[in-house]
N, C-alpha and C positions, 0 to 999 in steps of 0.2 A: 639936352634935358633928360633925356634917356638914360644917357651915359650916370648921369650924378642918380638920379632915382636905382639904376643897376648897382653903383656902387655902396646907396644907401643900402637898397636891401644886403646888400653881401654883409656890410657892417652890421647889423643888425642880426642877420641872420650868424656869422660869426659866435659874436656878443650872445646872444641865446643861447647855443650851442655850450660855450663857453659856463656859460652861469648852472645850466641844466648839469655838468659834471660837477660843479661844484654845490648843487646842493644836493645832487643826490650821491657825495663821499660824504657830506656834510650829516644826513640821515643819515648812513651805514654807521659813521661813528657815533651816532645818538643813539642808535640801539643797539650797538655792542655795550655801549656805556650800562646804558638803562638793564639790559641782559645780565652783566654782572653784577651788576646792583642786585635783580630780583634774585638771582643765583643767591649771593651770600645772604638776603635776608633770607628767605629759605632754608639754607643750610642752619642759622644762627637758630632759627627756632625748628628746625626740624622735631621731633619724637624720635627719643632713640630708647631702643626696645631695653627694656629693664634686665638686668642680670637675673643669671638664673638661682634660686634659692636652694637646688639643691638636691640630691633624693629624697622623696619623701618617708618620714618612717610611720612603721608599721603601726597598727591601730588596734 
């Protein structure tokens, strides 16, 4: 009986093991996603500094 509950746990513990890398490559690729996303909205509406008019003349 030992034996089967040892090898439950192994299975189990395995299986977690197992699951824990995949969701946390699962995350990593949900915020590089979400990362580029906020990037390019950002960029899309950035401020970009106005051209210059010029020297000014004399008064």
């Amino acid at each position: 009986m030992i034996a089967a509950h040892l090898a439950a746990a192994l299975v189990c513990a395995w299986w977690l093991h197992r699951g824990e890398q995949t969701t946390f490559a699962l995350l990593r690729t949900l915020s590089t996603a979400a990362d580029r996303t906020v990037h390019r909205l950002l960029a899309f509406f950035a401020v970009r500094p106005a051209a210059p008019l010029g020297p000014c003349a004399p008064r």
